[in-house]
KOLLUMKOL-502768 format. One line per field, with one value per residue (C-alpha): residue number from 0; residue in one letter; x, y, z. Coordinates in pm, whole numbers, plus 50000, padded with zeros to 5 digits. Example, Ala and Ser with C-alpha at 12.3 -4.5 7.8 and 13.67 -1.06 7.14 Angstrom:
2
seq: c(0:1);
type: c(A:S);
x: c(51230:51367);
y: c(49550:49894);
z: c(50780:50714);
//
This chain:
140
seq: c(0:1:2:3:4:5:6:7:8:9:10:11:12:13:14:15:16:17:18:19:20:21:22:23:24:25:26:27:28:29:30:31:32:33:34:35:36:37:38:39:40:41:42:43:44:45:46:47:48:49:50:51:52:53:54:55:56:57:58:59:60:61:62:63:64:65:66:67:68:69:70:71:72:73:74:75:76:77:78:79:80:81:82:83:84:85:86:87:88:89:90:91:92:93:94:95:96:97:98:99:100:101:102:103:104:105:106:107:108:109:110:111:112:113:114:115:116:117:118:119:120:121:122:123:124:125:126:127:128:129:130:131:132:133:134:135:136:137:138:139);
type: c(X:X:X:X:X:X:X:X:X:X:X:X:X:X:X:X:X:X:X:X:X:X:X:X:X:X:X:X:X:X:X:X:X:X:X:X:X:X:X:X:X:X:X:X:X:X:X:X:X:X:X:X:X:X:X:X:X:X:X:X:X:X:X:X:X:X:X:X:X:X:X:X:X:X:X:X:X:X:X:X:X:X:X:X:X:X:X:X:X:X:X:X:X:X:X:X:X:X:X:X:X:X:X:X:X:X:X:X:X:X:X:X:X:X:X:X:X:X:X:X:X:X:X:X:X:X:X:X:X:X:X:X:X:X:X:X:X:X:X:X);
x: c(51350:51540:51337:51018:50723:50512:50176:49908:49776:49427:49390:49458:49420:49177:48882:49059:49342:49098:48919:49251:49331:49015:48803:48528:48296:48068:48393:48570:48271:48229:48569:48555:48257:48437:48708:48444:48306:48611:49001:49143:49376:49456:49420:49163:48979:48892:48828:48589:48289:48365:48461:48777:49035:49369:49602:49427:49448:49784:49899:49750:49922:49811:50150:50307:50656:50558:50469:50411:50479:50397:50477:50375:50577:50593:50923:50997:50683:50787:50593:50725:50606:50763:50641:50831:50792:50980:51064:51057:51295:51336:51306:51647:51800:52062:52343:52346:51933:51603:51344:51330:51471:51336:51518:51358:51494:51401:51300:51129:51161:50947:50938:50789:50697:50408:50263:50045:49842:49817:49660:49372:49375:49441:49647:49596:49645:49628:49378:49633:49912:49669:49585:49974:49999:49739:49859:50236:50069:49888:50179:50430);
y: c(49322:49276:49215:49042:49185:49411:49284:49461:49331:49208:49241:49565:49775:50043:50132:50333:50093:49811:50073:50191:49785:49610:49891:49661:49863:49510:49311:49532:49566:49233:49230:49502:49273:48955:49133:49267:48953:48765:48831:48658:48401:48427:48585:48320:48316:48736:48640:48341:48333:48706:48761:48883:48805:48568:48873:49111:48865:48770:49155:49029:48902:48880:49008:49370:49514:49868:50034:50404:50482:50841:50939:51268:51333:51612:51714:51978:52177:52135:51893:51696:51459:51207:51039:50764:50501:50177:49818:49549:49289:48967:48737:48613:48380:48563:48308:48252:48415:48255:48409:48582:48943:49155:49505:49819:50027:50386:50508:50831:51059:51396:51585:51867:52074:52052:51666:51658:51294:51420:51767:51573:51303:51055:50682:50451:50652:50561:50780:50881:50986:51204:51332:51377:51552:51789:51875:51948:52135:52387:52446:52540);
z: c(49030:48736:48402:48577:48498:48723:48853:49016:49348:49245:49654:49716:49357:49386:49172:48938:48857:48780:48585:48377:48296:48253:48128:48248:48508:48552:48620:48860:49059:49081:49207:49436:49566:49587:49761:50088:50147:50141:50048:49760:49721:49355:49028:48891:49219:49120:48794:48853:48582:48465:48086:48121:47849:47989:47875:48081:48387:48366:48442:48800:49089:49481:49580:49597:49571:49598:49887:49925:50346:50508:50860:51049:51379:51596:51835:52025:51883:51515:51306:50992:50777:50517:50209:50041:49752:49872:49658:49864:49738:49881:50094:50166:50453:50606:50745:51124:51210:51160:50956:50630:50566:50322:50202:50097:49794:49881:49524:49621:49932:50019:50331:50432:50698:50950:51054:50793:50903:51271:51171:50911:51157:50927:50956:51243:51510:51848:52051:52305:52082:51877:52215:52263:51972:51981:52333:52179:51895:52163:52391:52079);
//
């Protein structure tokens, strides 16, 4: 946080955001490609033998402090779901535990009502808890 600049995860940026920066259709396919047959380990690695000015590649990183996290849940008959925007900052020891800890910073929260990604169907879900759900959805 702080002052330090904002990157975009060369790993994980979508179509459009390549699009919007490099406003290079050859290059971010040629990304996009590089990215399916194998993940990237860097920047320069995405850029290899593409024409794509330093300046434009430096506002690249292969790490993200932004996540956007949705959850759908039903209970008692009555679904809800949430939507958030999170900042992970960190990692920091904390004394007396092993391992890293890492804090969110909740910058955005939505919720409404219904469980929006088990109605589409959408996330990872587990066959048997979609199952679950439906079968809470029918008897409320």
């Amino acid at each position: 946080p702080g002052n330090r600049a904002r990157r975009v995860n060369i790993k994980t940026a979508p179509r459009e955001v390549l699009n919007a920066i490099l406003d290079d259709a050859g290059a971010v396919d040629a990304i996009l490609a590089r990215r399916e047959q194998q993940p990237v380990s860097s920047p320069g690695e995405a850029f290899s033998g593409l024409s794509v000015p330093p300046g434009l590649q430096q506002q690249f990183d292969v790490r993200s402090s932004y996540y956007r996290l949705e959850a759908s849940a039903i209970v008692n008959g009555v679904g809800k779901t949430i939507r958030t925007l999170v900042r992970r900052d960190g990692p920091r020891r904390q004394s007396g535990q092993s391992g890293l800890l890492w804090s969110l910073v909740f910058l955005e929260w939505e919720k409404e009502g219904g469980a929006e990604l088990i109605e589409r169907g959408g996330g990872a879900l587990d066959e048997d808890f979609a199952g679950a759900a439906n079968f809470a959805k029918k008897q409320s």
